[in-house]
C-alpha positions as CSV (number, residue, x, y, z in Angstrom):
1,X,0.0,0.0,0.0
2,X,1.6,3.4,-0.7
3,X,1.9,5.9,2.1
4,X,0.3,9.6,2.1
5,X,2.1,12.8,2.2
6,X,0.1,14.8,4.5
7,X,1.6,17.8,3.6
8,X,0.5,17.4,-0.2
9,X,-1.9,15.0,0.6
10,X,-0.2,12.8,-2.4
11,X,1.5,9.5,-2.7
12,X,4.8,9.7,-1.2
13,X,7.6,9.5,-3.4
14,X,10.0,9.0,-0.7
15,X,12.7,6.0,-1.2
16,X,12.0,5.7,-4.8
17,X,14.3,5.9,-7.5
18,X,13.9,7.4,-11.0
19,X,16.0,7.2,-14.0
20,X,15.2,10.6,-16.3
21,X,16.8,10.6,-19.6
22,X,16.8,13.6,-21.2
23,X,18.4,15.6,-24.3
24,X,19.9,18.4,-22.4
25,X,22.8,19.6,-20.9
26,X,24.2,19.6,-17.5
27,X,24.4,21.7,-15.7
28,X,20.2,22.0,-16.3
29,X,18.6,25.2,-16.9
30,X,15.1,24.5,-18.3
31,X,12.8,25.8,-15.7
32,X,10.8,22.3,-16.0
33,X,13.7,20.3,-15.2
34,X,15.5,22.0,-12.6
35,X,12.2,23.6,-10.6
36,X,9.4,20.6,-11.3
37,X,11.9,18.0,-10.6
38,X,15.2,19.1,-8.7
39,X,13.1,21.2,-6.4
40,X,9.3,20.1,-6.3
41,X,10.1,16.3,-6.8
42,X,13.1,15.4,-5.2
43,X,11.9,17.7,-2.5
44,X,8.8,15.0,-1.8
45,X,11.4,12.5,-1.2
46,X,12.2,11.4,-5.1
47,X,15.9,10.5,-5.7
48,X,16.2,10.8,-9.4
49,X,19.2,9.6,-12.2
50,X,20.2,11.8,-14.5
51,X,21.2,11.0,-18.1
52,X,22.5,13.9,-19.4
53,X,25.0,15.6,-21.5
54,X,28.3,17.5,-20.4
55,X,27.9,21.8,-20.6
56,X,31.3,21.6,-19.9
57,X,34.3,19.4,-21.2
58,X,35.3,16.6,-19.0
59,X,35.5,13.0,-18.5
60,X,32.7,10.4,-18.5
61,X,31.6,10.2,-14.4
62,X,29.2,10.9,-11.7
63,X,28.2,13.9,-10.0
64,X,26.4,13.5,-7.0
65,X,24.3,16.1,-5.5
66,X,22.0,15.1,-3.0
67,X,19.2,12.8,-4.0
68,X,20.5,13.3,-7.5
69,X,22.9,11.6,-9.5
70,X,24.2,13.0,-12.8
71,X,25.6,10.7,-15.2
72,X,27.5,12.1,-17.5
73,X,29.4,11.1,-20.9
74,X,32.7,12.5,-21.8
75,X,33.3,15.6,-23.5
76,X,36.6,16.2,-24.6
77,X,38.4,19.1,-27.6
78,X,39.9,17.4,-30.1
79,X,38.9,16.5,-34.2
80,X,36.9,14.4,-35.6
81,X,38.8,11.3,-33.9
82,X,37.7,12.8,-31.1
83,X,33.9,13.9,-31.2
84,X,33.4,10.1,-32.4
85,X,34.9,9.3,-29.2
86,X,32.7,11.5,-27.5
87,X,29.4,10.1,-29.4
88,X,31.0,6.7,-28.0
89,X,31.0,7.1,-24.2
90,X,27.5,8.7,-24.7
91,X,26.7,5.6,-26.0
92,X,28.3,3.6,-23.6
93,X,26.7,5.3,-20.5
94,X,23.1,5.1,-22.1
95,X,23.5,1.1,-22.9
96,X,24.5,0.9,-19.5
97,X,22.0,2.6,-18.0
98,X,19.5,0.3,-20.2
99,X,21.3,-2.7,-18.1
100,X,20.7,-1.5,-14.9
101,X,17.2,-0.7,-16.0
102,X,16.5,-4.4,-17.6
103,X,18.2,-5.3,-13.7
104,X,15.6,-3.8,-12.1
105,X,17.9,-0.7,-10.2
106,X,15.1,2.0,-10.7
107,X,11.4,1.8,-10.0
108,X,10.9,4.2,-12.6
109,X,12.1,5.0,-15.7
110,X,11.3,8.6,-17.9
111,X,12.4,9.3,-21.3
112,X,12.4,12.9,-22.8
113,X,11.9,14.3,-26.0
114,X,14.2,10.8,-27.9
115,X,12.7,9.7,-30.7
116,X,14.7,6.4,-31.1
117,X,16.3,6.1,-27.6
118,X,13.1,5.2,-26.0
119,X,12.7,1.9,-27.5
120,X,15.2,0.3,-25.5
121,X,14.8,1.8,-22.4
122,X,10.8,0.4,-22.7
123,X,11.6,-2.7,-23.6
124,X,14.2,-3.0,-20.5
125,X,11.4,-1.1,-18.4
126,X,8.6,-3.8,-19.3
127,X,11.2,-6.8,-18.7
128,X,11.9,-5.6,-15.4
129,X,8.1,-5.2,-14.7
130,X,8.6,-1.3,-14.1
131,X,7.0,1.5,-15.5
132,X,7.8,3.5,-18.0
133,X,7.0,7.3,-18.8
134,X,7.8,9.2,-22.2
135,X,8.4,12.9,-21.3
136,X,7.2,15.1,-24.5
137,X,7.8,18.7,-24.0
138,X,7.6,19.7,-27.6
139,X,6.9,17.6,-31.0
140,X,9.6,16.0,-31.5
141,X,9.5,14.7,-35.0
142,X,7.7,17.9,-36.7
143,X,10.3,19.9,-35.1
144,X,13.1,18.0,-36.8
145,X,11.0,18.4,-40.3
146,X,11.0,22.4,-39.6
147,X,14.4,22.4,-39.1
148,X,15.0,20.8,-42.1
149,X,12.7,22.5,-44.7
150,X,12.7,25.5,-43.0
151,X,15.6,26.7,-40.9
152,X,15.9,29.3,-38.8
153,X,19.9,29.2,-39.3
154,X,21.9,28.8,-42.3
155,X,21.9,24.6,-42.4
156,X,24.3,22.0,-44.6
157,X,23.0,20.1,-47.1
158,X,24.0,17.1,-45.6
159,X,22.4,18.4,-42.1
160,X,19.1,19.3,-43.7
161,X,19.0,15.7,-44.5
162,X,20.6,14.0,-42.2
163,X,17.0,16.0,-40.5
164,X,14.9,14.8,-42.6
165,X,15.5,10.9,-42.4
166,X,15.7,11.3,-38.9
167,X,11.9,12.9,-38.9
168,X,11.1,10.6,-41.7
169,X,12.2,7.5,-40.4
170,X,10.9,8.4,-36.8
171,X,7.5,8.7,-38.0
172,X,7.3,4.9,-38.8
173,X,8.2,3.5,-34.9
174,X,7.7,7.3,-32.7
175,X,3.8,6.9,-32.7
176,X,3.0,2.7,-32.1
177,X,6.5,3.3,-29.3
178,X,4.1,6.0,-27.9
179,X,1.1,3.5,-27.7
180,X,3.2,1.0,-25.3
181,X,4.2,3.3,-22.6
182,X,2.8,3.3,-19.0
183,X,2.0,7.0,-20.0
184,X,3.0,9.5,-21.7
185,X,3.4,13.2,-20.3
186,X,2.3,15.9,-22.7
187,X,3.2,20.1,-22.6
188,X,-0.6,20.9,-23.9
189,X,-4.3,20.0,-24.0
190,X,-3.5,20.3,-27.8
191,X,-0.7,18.4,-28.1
192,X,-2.9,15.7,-26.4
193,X,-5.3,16.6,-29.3
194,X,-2.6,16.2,-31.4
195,X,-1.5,12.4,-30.1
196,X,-5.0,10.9,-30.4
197,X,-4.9,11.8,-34.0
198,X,-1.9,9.4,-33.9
199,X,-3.4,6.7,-32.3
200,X,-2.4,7.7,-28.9
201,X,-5.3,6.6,-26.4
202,X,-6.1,10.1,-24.5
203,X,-6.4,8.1,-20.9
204,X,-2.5,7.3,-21.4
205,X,-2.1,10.5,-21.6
206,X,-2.1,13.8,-19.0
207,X,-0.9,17.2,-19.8
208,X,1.6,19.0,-17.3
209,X,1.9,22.9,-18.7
210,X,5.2,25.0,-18.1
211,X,4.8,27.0,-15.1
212,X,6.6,29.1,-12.7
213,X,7.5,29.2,-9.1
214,X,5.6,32.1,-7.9
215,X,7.6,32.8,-4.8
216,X,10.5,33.3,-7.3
217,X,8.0,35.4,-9.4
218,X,6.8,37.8,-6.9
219,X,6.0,41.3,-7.6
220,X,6.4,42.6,-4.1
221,X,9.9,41.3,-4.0
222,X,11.0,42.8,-6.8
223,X,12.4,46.3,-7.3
224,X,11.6,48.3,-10.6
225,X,14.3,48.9,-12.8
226,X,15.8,52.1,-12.5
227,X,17.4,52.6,-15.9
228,X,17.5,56.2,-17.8
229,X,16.7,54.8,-21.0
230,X,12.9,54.0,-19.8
231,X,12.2,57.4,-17.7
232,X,9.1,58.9,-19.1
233,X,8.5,56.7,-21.9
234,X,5.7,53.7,-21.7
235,X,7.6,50.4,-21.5
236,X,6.7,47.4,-23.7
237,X,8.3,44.3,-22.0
238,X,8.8,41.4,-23.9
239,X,10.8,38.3,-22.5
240,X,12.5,35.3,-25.3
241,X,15.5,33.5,-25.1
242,X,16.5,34.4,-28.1
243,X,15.4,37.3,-30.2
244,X,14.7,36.6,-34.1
245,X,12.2,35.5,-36.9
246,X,9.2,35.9,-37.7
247,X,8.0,36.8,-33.6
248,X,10.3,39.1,-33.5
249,X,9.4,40.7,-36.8
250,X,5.7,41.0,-35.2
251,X,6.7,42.5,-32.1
252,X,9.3,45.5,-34.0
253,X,5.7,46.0,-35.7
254,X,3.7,46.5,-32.7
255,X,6.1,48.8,-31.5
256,X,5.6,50.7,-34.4
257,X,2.3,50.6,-34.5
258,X,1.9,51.8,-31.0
259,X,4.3,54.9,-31.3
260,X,2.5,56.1,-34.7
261,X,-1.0,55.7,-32.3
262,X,1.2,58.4,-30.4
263,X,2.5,56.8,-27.4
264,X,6.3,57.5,-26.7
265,X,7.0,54.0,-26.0
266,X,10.1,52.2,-25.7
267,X,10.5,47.8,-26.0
268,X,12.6,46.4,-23.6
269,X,13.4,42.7,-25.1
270,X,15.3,40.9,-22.2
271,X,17.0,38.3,-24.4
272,X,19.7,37.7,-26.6
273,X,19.6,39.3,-30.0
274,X,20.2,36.9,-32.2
275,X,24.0,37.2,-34.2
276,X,21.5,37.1,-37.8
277,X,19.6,40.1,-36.1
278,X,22.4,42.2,-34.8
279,X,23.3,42.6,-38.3
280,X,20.6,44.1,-39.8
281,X,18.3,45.3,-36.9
282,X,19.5,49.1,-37.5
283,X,17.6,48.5,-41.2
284,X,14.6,47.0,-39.6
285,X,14.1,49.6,-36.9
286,X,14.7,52.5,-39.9
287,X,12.2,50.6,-42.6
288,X,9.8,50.9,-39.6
289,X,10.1,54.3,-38.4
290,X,12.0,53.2,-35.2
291,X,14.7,55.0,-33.5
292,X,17.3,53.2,-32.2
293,X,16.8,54.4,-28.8
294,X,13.1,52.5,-28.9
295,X,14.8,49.4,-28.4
296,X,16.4,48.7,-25.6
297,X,17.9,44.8,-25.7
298,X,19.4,43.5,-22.6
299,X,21.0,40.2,-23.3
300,X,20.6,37.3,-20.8
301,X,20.3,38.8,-17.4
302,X,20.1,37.3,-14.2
303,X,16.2,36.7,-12.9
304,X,16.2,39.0,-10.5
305,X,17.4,41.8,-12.7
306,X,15.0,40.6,-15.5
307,X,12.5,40.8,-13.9
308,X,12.8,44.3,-12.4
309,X,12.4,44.9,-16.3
310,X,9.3,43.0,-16.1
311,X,8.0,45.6,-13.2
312,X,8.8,48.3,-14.9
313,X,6.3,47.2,-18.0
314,X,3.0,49.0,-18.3
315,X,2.0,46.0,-20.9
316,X,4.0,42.8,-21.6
317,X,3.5,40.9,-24.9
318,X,3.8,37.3,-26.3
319,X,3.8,37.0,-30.0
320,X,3.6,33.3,-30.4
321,X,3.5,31.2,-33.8
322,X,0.2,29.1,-34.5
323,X,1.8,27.0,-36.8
324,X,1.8,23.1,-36.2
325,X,5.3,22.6,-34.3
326,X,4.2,25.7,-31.6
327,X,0.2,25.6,-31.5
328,X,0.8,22.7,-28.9
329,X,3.1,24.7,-26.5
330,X,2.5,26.5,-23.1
331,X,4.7,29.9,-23.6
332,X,6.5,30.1,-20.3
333,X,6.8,33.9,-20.6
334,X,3.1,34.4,-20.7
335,X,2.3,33.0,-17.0
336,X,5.8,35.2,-16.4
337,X,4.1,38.1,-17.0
338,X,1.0,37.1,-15.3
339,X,2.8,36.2,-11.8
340,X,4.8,39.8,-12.0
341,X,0.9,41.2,-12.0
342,X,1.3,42.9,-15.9
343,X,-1.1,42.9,-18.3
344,X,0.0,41.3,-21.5
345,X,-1.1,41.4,-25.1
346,X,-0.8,38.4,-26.5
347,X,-1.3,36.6,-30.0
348,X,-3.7,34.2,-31.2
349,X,-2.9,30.5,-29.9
350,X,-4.2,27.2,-28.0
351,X,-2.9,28.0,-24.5
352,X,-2.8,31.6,-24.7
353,X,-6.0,32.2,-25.5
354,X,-7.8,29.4,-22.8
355,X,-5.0,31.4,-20.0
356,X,-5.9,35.0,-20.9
357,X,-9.9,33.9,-21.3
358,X,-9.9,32.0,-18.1
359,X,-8.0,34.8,-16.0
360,X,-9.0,37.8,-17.6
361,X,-5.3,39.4,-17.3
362,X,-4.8,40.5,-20.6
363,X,-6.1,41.1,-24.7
364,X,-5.9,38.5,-27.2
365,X,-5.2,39.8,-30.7
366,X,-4.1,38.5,-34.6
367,X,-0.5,37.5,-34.7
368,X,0.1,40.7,-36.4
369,X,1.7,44.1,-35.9
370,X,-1.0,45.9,-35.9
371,X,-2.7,43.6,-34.4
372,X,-0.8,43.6,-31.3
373,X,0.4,47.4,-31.8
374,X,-3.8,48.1,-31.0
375,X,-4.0,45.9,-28.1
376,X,-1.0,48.1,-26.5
377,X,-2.1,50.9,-27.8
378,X,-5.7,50.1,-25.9
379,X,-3.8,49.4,-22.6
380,X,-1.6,52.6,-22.5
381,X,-4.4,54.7,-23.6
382,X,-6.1,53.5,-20.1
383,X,-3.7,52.8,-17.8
384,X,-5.8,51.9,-15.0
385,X,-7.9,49.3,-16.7
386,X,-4.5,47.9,-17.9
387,X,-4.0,47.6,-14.2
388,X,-7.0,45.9,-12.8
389,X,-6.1,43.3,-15.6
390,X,-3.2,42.5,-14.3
391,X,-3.8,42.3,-10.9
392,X,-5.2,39.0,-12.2
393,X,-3.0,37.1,-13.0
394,X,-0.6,36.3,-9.5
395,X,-4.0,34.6,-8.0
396,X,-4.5,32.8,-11.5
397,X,-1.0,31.3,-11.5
398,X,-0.7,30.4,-7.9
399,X,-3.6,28.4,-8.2
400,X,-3.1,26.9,-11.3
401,X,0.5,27.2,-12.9
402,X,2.7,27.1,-9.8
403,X,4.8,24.6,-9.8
404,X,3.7,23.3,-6.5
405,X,0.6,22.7,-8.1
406,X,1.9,20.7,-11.0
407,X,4.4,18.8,-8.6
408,X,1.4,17.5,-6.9
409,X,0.2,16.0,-10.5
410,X,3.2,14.9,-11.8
411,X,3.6,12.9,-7.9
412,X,-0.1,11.7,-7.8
413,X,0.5,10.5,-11.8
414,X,3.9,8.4,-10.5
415,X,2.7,6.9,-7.6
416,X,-0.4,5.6,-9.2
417,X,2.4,3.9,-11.6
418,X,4.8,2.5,-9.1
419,X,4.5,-1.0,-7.4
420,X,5.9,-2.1,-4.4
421,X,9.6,-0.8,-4.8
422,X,12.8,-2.5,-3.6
423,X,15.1,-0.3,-1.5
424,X,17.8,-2.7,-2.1
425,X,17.5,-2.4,-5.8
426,X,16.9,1.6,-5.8
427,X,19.8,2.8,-3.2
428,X,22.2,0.3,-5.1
429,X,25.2,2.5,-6.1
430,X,26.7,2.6,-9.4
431,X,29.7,5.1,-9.1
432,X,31.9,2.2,-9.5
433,X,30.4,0.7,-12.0
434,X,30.7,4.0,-13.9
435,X,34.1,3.4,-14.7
436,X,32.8,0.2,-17.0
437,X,29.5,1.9,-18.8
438,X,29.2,-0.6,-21.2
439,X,29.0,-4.1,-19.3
């Protein structure tokens, strides 16, 4: 019988042990990985295996922190001699890690965003009568196509098709792979959508959206920026990783749009300008009637500084793509804005537009310059209304995007897979055996 967390009043996840396998790097920085699970998870008692890839170079080993183990491959400078070497021992580690799941080491075993190396860790999952979870936090195969017919970066030959039969041949196993999981964890109600077109039944299914931890995101403990560039001007905040393409074409627009409406605004895009953009953004900014000192881009800043940018908004904005590799994601930067207490503007999409209906902090308009350029033009003509809108949104995400909320999902979901675990089995250690991936 499993025991009760009365504090979450959810299954305990203490004394189990999880193997994630994931496509990103170590140190993790996705918000998903390092909040949901490092924090949230492992906080409820979850030790957790992490196969990852090196940030850094080094040698193929274990780093231990915690409840958490990080397994890493080696990554070393060198030719071509040498990245094949590297490719190896990432090999060597994963195949390993497929033994100790066939073995029975983990009582749980999660796969993110592979398409091929799934497979094996299923069928070693099934053998050794565990469950097995498939992690999808964006479409894996469609955005491998996109990449190859339509690049946002100047792409090889060879890689454009070395993308394509990886998408092609992915879509004859990724789907009926999908079918045999224990469950599968989806980003979206529409990606769920999106999956039962594929033959996915919709009970082995259950969406966890990207959230935020609202304690981190607090208006009241932030201060406002103080930078000159801002005094006396409305401020159009708008948050991305990485500034370019056609989003960031939408948003110059609605800049545009806003100041011909006559509002001396300035857009502060906390970000990184993209190397493409930086070398022609001075011609985009002139074609549109924008002077240079409208645009204010920050680079990557610390969160605390980032968002004192975010408090010192009047309206926020998130120009998403509705095209079929985006319409099934849940833009992080949206229930940003919302947890800093800003009203946003946002474009046309799936979550978007069920998050801005259901918590009444912001407008919905046509992905569009002048579409979103009269939706913050509305909001700075009336800055009080703008106001009362987002005073929405902390409540709305607390209660329904914090990640203590979807911890308590995500724990529920795994305990109702896990059987009767053996300690022995989970707490066995494997730093020794690190030094011999492959047997």
């Amino acid at each position: 019988m499993m025991s009760i967390d009365r504090e979450t009043g959810g299954a305990s996840l203490a004394g189990r042990r999880m193997l994630f396998v994931a496509p990103d790097d170590y140190p993790a920085f996705r918000v998903d990985l390092t909040e949901l699970f490092s924090r949230h998870l492992v906080g409820r008692g979850l030790s957790i295996d992490w196969s990852l890839y090196r940030a850094d170079q080094g040698e193929a080993g274990v780093e231990v922190r915690g409840r958490e183990r990080f397994l890493l491959p080696a990554k070393l400078p060198g030719g071509r001699l040498r990245k094949l070497r590297n490719r190896l021992s990432t090999g060597a580690v994963r195949w390993g890690l497929v033994w100790r799941t066939l073995r029975g080491d983990y009582d749980l075993v999660q796969v993110r965003d592979y398409t091929f190396w799934g497979i094996p860790f299923l069928i070693a999952a099934r053998l050794a009568g565990k469950p097995f979870v498939y992690w999808m936090s964006y479409p894996v195969l469609d955005a491998r196509w996109l990449l190859a017919t339509k690049p946002f970066r100047p792409v090889s030959t060879l890689g454009r098709i070395a993308r394509l039969l990886h998408a092609g041949t992915g879509k004859l196993v990724f789907y009926r792979f999908l079918r045999r999981a224990d469950h599968v964890v989806v980003q979206s109600k529409r990606m769920r959508e999106r999956l039962e077109e594929h033959g996915v039944p919709r009970a082995l299914m259950t969406p966890v959206e990207m959230g935020v931890t609202t304690e981190r995101f607090n208006p009241d403990n932030v201060e406002r920026a103080r930078d000159p560039r801002l005094e006396g001007r409305k401020v159009i905040g708008y948050i991305c990783a990485e500034f370019f393409g056609e989003p960031f074409d939408v948003a110059l627009a609605a800049l545009a749009h806003a100041r011909a409406d006559g509002h001396d605004a300035v857009m502060v895009a906390v970000g990184t300008l993209a190397d493409h953009e930086r070398e022609v953004i001075a011609g985009k900014l002139a074609a549109l009637g924008i002077p240079e000192h409208a645009l204010v881009c920050t680079g990557r800043l610390p969160l605390p500084q980032a968002l004192s940018y975010i408090k010192a908004a009047d309206v926020c904005i998130s120009p998403f793509l509705l095209n079929k590799e985006q319409e099934v994601a849940t833009p992080t930067k949206l229930v940003e804005y919302l947890a800093m207490g800003r009203p946003v503007v946002a474009s046309v999409h799936y979550d978007q537009s069920e998050v801005l209906s259901s918590s009444g902090a912001g407008l919905v308009t046509a992905f569009s310059g002048r579409g979103m350029g009269e939706g913050i033009s509305r909001i700075l003509a009336d800055p009080q209304w703008g106001e009362e809108m987002g005073a929405k949104g902390p409540a709305w995400v607390k209660a329904n995007r914090d990640y203590v909320r979807l911890a308590e999902r995500v724990e529920r979901l795994f305990s109702s897979l896990l059987r009767p675990h053996r300690p022995e089995a989970a707490e066995r250690t494997i730093d020794a055996a690190m030094s011999h991936p492959a047997e």
